[in-house]
C-alpha positions in Angstrom: 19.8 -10.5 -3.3 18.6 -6.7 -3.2 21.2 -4.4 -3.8 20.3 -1.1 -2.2 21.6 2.2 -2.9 20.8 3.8 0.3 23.6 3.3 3.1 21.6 4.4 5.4 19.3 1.3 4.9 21.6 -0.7 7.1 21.1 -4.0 8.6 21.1 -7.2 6.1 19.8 -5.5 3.3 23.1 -4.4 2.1 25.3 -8.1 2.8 26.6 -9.6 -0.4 27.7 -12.9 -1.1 31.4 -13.2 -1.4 33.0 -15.7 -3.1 36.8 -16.4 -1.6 39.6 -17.0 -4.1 40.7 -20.6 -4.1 36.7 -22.0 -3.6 36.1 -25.3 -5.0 33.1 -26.0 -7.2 30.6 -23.7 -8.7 29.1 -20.6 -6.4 25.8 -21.1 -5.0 22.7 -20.1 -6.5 21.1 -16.6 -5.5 17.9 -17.1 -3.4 15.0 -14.8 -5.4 15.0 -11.9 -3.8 12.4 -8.5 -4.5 13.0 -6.7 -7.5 13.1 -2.8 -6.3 14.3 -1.3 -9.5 11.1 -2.8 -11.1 9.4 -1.5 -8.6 10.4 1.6 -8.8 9.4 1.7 -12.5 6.2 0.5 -11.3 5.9 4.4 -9.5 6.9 5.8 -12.9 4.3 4.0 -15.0 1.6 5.0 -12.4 2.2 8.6 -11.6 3.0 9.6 -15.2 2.1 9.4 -18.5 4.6 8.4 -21.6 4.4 12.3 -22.0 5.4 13.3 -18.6 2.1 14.9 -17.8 0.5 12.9 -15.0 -1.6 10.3 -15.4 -5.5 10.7 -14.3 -5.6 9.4 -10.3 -8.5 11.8 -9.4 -12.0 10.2 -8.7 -13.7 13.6 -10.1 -12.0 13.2 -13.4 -13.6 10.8 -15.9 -10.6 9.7 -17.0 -9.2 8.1 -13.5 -11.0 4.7 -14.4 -8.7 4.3 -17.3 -5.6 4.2 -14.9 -7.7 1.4 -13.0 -8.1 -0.6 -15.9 -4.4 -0.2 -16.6 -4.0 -1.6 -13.2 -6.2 -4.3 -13.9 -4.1 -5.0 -16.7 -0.6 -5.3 -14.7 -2.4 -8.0 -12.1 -3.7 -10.3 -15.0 -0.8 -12.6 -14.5 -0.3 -16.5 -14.5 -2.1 -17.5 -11.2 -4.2 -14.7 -10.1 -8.0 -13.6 -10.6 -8.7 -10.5 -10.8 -11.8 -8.3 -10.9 -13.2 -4.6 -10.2 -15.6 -3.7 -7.9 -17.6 -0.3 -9.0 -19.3 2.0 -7.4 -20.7 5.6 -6.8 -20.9 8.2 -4.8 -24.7 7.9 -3.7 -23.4 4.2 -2.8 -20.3 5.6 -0.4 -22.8 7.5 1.0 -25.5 5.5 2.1 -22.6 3.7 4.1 -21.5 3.6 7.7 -18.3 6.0 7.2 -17.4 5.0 11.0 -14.4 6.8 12.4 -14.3 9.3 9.4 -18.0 10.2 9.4 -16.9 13.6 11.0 -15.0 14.4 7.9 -18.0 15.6 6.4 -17.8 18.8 7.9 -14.5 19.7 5.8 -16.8 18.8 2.5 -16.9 21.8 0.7 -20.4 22.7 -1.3 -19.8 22.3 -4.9 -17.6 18.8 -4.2 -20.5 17.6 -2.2 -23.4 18.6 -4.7 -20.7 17.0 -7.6 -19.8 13.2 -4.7 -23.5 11.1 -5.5 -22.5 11.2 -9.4 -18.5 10.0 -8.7 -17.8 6.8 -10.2 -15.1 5.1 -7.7 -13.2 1.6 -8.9 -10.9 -1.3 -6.8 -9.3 -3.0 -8.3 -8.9 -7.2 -7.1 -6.6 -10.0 -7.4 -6.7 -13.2 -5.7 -4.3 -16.1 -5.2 -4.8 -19.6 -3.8 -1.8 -20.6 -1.8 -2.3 -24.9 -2.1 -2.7 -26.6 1.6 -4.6 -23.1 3.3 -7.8 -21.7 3.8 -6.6 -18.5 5.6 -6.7 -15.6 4.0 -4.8 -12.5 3.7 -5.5 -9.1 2.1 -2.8 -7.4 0.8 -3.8 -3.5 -0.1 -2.8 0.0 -1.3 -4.7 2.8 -2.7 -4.3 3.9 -6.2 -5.8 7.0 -6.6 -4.0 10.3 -5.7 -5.1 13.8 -3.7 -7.8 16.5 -6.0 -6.0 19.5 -4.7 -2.2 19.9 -3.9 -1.2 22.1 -0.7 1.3 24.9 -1.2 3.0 26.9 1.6 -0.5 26.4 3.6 -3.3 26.7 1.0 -4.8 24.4 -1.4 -3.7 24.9 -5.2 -6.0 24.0 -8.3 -3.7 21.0 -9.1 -3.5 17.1 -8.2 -0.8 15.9 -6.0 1.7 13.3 -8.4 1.2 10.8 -5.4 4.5 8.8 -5.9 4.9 7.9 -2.3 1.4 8.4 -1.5 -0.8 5.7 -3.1 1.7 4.6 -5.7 4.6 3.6 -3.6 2.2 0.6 -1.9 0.8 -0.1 -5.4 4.1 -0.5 -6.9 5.8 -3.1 -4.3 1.9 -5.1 -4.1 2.4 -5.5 -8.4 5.7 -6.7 -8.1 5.0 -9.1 -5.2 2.3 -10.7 -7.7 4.9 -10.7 -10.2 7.0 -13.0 -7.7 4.3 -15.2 -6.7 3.1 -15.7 -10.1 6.6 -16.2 -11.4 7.2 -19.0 -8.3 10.0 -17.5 -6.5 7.4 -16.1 -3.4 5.6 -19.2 -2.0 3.1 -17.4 0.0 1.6 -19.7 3.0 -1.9 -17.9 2.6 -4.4 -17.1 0.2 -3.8 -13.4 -1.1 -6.5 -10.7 -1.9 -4.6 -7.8 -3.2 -6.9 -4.8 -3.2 -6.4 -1.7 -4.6 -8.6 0.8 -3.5 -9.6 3.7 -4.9 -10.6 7.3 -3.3 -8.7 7.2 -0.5 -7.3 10.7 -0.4 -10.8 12.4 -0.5 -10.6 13.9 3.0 -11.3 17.3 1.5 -13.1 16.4 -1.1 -15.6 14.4 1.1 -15.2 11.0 0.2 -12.5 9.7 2.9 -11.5 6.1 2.5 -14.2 5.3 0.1 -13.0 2.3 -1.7 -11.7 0.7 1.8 -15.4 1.4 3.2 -17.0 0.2 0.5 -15.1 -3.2 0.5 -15.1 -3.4 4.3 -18.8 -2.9 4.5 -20.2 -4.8 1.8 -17.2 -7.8 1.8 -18.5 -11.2 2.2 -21.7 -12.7 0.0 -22.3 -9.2 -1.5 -19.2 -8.1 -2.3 -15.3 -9.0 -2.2 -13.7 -11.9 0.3 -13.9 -11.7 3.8 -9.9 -11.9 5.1 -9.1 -13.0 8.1 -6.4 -10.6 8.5 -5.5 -7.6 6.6 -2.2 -5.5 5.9 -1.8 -2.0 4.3 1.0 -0.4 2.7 1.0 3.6 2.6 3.7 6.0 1.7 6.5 3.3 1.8 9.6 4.2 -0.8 10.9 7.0 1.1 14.6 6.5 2.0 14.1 8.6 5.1 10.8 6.7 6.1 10.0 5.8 9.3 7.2 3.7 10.3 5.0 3.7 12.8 3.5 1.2 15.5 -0.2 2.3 15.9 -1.6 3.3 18.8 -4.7 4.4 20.1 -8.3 4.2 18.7 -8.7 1.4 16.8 -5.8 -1.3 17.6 -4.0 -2.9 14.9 -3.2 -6.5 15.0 -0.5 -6.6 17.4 0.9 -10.1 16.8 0.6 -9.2 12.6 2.6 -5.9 13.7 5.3 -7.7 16.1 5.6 -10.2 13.5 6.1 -7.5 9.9 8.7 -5.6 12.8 10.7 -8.3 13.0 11.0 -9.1 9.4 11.5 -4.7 9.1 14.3 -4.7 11.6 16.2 -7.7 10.2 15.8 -6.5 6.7 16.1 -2.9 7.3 16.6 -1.3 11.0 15.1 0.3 13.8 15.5 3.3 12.8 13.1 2.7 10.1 10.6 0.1 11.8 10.3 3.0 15.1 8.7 1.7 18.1 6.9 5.5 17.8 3.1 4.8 18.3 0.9 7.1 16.6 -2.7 6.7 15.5 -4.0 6.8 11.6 -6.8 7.3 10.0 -6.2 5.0 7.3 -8.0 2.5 4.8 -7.1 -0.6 7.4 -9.6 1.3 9.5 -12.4 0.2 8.4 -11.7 -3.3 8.3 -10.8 -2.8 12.2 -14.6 -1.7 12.4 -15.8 -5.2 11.2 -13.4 -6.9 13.1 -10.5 -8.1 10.7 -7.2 -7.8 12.3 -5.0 -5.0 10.4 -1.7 -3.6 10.3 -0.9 0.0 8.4 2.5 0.5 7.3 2.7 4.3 7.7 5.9 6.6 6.7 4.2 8.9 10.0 7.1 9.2 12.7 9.2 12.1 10.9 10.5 14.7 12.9 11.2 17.0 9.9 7.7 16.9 8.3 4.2 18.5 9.1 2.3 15.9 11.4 4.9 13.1 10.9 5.0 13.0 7.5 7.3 13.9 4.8 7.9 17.0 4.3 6.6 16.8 0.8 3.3 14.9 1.7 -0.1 16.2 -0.2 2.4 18.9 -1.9 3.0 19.4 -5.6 6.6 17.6 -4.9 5.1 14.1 -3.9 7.2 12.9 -7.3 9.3 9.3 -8.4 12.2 11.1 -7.6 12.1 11.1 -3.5 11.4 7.6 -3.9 14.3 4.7 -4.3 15.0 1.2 -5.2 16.4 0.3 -2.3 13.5 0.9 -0.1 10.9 -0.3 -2.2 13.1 -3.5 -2.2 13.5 -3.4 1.4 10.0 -3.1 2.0 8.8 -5.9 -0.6 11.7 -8.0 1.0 10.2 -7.3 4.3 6.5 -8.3 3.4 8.3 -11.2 1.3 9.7 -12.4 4.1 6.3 -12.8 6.3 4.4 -14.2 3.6 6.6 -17.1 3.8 6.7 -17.2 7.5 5.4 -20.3 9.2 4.4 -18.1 12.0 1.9 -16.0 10.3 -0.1 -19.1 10.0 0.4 -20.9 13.5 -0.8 -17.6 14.7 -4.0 -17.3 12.7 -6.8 -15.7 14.5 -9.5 -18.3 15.4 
């Protein structure tokens, strides 16, 4: 069972099983259930290193492809393939950036001469779920924002990115975990990509590693899913997610279907019926026609644009994250992974 910290949570995720004095026979076994605390660990390990100082998530800094490798190395488990997929900035560019390809403007001078040399790297991991053909991609992004944002202006320091980019990373790594140990029986095949670049919206690379998967997937690059789901900014006690609405649609029988596993598992309050519309790496999988769902922290009241209050800042740390809802939230994507329904309503 999950044992959540955060009363606020609600719903099943804090019911126990009790055991009434005076019960014959032994007590039944536990059903496997997500492991947040690991999880949460999980955010540690990838926003820090072992001396506190954080660890390199920036595509202009040489050193970010070392924390990709690491990642690499936490999907090599029983069970899964993985592999990288490299590219560089003279690559991004030569692509359709779609919805994003206004971004450009905000590209300041010296990042733009500095983007064709950038080395970007996803990192890959499939599973084959026996008895399935479909396929279901599973992604996060892993890198973390150039330049933090203090009291309005941008600050010559990296954003920590615990609940941006490493939050989704974390629950995705210990899902694997689960399905490579047995307990999570997916009824697809899994892709879980992690993407890199992401957060370059000032530094003029928006959604590059989701771009270049979504434009070059298939016989020259990475699977082709038939659907696809995205986690982003999702250990936030206080989070509250958002139905998308507007531009390009997300998947609205994948959405109606992860609700109802949120509001069992967690509540409404959390899974919102607040539309909003992202710019987000599910986008461009929308462009090329893969039905996708973002799961979005976006429908705060107390932030700047819906977001936490701490979003892009210097205080984007481990410690606004918690246990309990990075277990709910694995829970949640638990549970529809194992849901008949997400097959009998396949796409054709």
């Amino acid at each position: 069972m999950i044992r959540a910290r955060d009363p606020a949570l609600g719903g099943t995720l804090l019911v126990a099983a009790l055991l009434l004095a005076g019960c014959n026979g032994p007590a039944p076994a536990e059903a496997p259930s997500f492991d947040g605390e690991a999880a949460l660990a999980l955010v540690q390990e990838i926003v820090h290193l072992s001396d506190g100082s954080l660890r390199p998530r920036v595509p202009a800094d040489p050193a970010h492809l070392g924390t990709a490798d690491r990642l690499a190395g936490r999907m090599a488990l029983p069970g899964w393939s993985v592999g990288v997929q490299d590219f560089d900035g003279a690559t991004y560019l030569a692509h359709d950036h779609g919805a994003v390809r206004g971004y450009v403007t905000r590209c300041p001078a010296e990042d733009a001469e500095e983007l064709p040399g950038l080395h970007f790297r996803n990192v890959l991991a499939t599973y084959d779920a026996p008895g399935t053909d479909a396929l279901l991609m599973l992604a996060a992004h892993w890198d973390a924002k150039e330049n933090a944002e203090v009291d309005g202006r941008e600050v010559d320091t990296p954003v920590p990115g615990a609940n941006d980019g490493a939050s989704g990373v974390a629950v995705l790594l210990q899902l694997m975990r689960h399905v490579s140990d047995g307990d999570l029986k997916p009824r697809t095949d899994l892709v879980v990509a992690l993407f890199d670049g992401e957060d370059g919206f000032e530094d003029c690379h928006p959604l590059a590693g989701s771009i270049h998967y979504a434009r070059t997937m298939g016989d020259a690059g990475g699977a082709r899913p038939g659907r696809m789901l995205l986690l982003d900014m999702v250990g936030d006690p206080g989070a509250r997610f958002v139905r998308e609405s507007g531009g390009a649609a997300s998947d609205p029988v994948l959405q109606d279907l992860l609700w109802a596993h949120g509001r069992e598992i967690v509540n409404a309050t959390v899974f919102t019926d607040v539309g909003r519309s992202v710019l987000d790496d599910h986008v461009p999988f929308l462009e090329e026609g893969v039905p996708a769902v973002d799961l979005i922290d976006f429908g705060r009241t107390d932030g700047r644009s819906g977001f936490p209050p701490y979003w892009h800042t210097p205080e984007d740390t481990p410690d606004q994250l918690t246990a309990g809802m990075l277990g709910a939230i694995g829970q949640v994507v638990w549970g529809l992974l194992e849901d008949p329904r997400l097959v009998e309503t396949w796409p054709a």
